[in-house]
N, C-alpha and C positions, 0 to 999 in steps of 0.2 A: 179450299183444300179438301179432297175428299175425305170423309173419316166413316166409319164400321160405327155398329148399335153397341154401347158398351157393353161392359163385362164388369162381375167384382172382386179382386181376392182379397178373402180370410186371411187376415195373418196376426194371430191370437184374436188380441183385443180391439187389433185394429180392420177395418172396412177399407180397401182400397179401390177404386171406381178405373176402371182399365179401357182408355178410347184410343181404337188402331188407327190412323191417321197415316196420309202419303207423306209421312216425312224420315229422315234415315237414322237421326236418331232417338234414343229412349230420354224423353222428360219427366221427371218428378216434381210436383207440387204439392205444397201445405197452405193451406185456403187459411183466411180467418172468415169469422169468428173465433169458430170452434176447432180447426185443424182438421179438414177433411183433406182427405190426400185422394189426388189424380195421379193417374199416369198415362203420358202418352206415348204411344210405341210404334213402330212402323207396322205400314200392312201385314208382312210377312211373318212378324215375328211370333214365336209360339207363347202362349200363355206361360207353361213352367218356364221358360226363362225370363222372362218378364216377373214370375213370383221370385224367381233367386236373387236377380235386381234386387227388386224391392226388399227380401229377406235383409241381405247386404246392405240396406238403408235405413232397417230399424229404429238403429241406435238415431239414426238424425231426425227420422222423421218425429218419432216421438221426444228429440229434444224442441223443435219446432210447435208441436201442438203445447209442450209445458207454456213456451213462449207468448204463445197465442193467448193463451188461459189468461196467465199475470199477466199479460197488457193492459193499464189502466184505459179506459173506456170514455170519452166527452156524455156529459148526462146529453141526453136529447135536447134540442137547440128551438126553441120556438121564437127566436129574432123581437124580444121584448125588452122592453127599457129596462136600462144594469141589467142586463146577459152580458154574462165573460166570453169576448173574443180574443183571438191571438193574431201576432205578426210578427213577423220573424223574431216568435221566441216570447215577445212580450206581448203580457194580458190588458187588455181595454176594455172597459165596460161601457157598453152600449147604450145610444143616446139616440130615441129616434123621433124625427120630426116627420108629420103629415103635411104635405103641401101639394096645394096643384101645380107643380112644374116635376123640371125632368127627374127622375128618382138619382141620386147621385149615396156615394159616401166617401168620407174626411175623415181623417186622422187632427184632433182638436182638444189641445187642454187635457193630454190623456183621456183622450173617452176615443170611441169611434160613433162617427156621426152619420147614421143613416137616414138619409132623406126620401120620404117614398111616397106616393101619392094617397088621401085619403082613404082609409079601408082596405090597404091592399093587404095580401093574403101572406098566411106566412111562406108558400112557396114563391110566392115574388120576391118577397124577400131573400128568401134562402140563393134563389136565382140571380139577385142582383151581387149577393157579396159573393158568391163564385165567381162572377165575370171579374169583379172588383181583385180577385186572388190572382186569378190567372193574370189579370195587368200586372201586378206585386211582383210577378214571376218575371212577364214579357221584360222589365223593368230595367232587370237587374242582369237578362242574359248576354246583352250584348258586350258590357264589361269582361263578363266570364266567359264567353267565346273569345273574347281579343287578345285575353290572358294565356288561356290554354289550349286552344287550336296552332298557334306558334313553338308552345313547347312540346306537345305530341305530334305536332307533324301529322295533323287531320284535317279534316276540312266537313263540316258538316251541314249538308245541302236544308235542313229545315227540321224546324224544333213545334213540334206539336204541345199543346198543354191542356190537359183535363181531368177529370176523375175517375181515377185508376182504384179501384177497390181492393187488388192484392199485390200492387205492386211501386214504389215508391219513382220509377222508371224504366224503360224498355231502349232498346236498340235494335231497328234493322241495319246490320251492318253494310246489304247488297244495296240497300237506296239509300245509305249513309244518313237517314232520319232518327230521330230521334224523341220520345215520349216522356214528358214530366207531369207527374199526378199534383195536381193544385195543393193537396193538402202542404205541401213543402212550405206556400207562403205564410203558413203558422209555425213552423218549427226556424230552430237559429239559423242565421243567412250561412255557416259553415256548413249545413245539411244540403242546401240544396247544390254548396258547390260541391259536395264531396259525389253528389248523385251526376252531375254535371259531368266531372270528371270518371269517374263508374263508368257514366254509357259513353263517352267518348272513346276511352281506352277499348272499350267493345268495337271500336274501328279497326282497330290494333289486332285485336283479339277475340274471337264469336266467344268464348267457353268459357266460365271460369276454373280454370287450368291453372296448374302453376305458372306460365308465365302470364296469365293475368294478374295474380298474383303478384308476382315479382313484376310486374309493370307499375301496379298501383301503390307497391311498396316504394319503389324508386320515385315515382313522380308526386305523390303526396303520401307521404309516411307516416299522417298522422290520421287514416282513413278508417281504420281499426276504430279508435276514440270518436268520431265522427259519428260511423255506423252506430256504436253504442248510444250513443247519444240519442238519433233518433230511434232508433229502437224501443228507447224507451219511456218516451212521448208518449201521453196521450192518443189515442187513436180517435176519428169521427165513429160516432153513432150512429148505426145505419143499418136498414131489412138487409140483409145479402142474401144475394140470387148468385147461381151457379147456371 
């Protein structure tokens, strides 16, 4: 997608980062850590109106970065014996064994059991219980596609799963795919359906608009208390890059 050298507006306190992009219309984003806010805007469009946008978004943008702020934080993870991990929801502390054979891990006696080759590094590690999350996930979706593709009346051609740094999931609604960030297979198995259900309804519906709204109010009503919920989980700790 072609995009222009950015720009930035002033708006008091706040810094906003402005990238003109071939697309038609104006997005806003509130980054974590810290709440850095983007905008992307079509080629064409002029900077002051793209500031009165943004003027007009104040009030959310900076309820957004409060958000960001209180978000409790995971301390840095170095994958060492009794280290607290999570799984849908529930804490396990870490049990790890050195062995020469294939590096695996188990769910055992309450613990989680990582098995890894003599000496290996903590990014292997870190690397193997990512794959290990994203199966967590592969796991559980075909249940939750068999469930709610029949009651939305969608169909959705392939489900990607990785790590997403500002977003819990995505939808392309033109190639009917769909994006889920790993971290989900730590948070309660209700979060990942209610994300599940989110980008589906984005089949339905690109915007969040009122009728996506009143889509997601009708087909899981209780999506409001979901979202809060992961909301306010724990987040990974992690360098972010922009």
């Amino acid at each position: 997608m072609k995009a222009q050298p950015s720009n930035t507006l002033s708006l008091g306190s706040i810094t906003a980062e402005v990238v003109l992009k071939d697309i038609k219309n104006i997005h806003l984003s509130v980054y974590p850590p810290h709440g850095k806010v983007r905008i992307a805007a079509p080629l064409r469009m002029e900077l002051d109106t793209i500031r009165v946008f943004a003027i007009s978004k104040l009030g959310w943008i900076k309820q957004q970065q409060k958000k960001l702020r209180e978000q409790e934080r995971e301390t840095p993870r170095e994958y060492l014996e009794r280290e607290s991990h999570s799984l849908w929801g529930q804490r396990y502390l870490l049990k790890v064994t050195e062995k020469a054979a294939r590096p695996q891990i188990l769910i055992k006696h309450k613990k989680l059991w990582m098995q890894v080759r003599p000496d290996s590094p903590a990014e292997k590690r870190a690397d193997l219980l990512a794959e290990w999350y994203r199966e967590q996930i592969r796991q559980k979706l075909p249940d939750l596609l068999a469930k709610w593709e029949p009651i939305l009346g969608v169909k959705v051609n392939r489900i990607y799963i990785r790590h997403m740094r500002t977003k819990w999931g995505s939808c392309n609604p033109d190639a009917q795919t769909i994006r889920l960030n790993t971290e989900l297979a730590k948070k309660p198995p209700e979060c990942l359906e209610y994300i599940v259900v989110h980008e589906l309804v984005h089949l339905l519906e690109k915007s969040h608009n009122s009728r996506f709204i009143a889509l997601m109010d009708h087909f899981l009503p209780k999506w409001h208390s979901y979202r809060e919920t992961l909301n306010a989980l724990p987040i990974k700790h992690e360098h972010w890059e922009y």
